[in-house]
N, C-alpha and C positions, 0 to 999 in steps of 0.2 A: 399419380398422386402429386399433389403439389410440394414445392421444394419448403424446406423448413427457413430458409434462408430470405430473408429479405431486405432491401435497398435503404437505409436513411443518411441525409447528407454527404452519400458517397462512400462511405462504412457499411463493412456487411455486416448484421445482430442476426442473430437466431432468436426467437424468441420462445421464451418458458411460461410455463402454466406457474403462480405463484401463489403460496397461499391466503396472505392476507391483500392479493389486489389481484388484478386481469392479470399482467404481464411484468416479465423480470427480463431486460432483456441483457444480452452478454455480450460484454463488450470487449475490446479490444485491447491490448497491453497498448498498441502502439497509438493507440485512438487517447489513452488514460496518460501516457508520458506528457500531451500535449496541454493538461489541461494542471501546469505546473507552477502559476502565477496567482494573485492578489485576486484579481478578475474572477478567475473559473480553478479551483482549487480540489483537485479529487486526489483520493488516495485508497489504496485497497488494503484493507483487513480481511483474513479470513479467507482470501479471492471472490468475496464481496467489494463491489466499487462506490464509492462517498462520494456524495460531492457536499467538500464542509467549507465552501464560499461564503455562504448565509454565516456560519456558524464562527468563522475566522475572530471577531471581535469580542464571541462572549465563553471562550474556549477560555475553564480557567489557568489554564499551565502558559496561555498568552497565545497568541496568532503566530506567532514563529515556529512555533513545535509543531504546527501542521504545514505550515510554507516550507519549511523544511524537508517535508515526507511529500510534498506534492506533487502530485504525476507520477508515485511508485507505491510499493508495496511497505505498510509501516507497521504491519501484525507485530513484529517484533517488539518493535518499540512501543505500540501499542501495550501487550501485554506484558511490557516490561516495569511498565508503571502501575501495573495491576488496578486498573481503570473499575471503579464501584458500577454494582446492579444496576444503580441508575445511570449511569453514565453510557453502561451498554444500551438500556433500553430507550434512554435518547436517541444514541445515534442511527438507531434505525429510522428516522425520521430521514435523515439525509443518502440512504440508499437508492443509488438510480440503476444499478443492475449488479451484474454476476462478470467475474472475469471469464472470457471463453476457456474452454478446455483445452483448446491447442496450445493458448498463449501462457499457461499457467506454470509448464516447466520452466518458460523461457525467465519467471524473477528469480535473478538472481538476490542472492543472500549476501551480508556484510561480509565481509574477512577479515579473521581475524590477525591482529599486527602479532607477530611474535618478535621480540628482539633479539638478537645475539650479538655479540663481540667478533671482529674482524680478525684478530690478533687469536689465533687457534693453541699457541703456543704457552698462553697464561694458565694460571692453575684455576681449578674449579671455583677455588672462593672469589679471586677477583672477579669470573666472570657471572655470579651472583651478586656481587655487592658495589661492579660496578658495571653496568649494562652499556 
């Protein structure tokens, strides 16, 4: 049988059966970090991959909140602004594939900052009321 696996610009895609077109194909974390500038601007929601290049100038939260997220994963932040019906069913226009399944463990997630005080020796309030 033939291999599921096939060659483009030096990149391996596997490619998927998709429902509303031919082909979805999966792409690569390492292939998507690159494409992190003005020029070619993609980012992953969902381990679906964007490319919102086109879209940079009429983005209403401004071009910098996706330059920001470009070349990684921004589901987060995505659904943290709790983005409207329409605003989902736009972005499907700028879907160019699926993240691969190998590479899907490897995003990592934010971390979060926790403070603490250096001086272990203070009482509980200061180190609430002065971080």
């Amino acid at each position: 049988t033939a291999s599921p696996w096939c060659c483009l610009e030096g990149v391996c895609f596997e490619c998927k059966k998709r429902q509303d077109g031919p082909f979805l194909l999966l792409r690569l974390l390492e292939e998507n970090r690159k494409h992190n500038h003005s020029e070619s601007t993609w980012l992953i929601l969902h381990h679906k991959v964007y490319d919102s290049t086109t879209f940079l100038e009429e983005h209403p939260g401004g071009q910098a909140v996706l330059r920001e997220q470009a070349g990684g994963d921004a589901t987060e932040n995505f659904e943290d602004v709790r983005h409207s019906a329409d605003a989902r069913e736009l972005s499907k226009a700028c879907v160019i594939g699926e993240l691969h399944p190998d590479d899907r463990s490897k995003i990592t997630k934010a971390s979060e900052t926790v403070i603490t005080t250096i001086d272990s020796n203070s009482s509980w309030w200061t180190n609430w009321a002065i971080p």
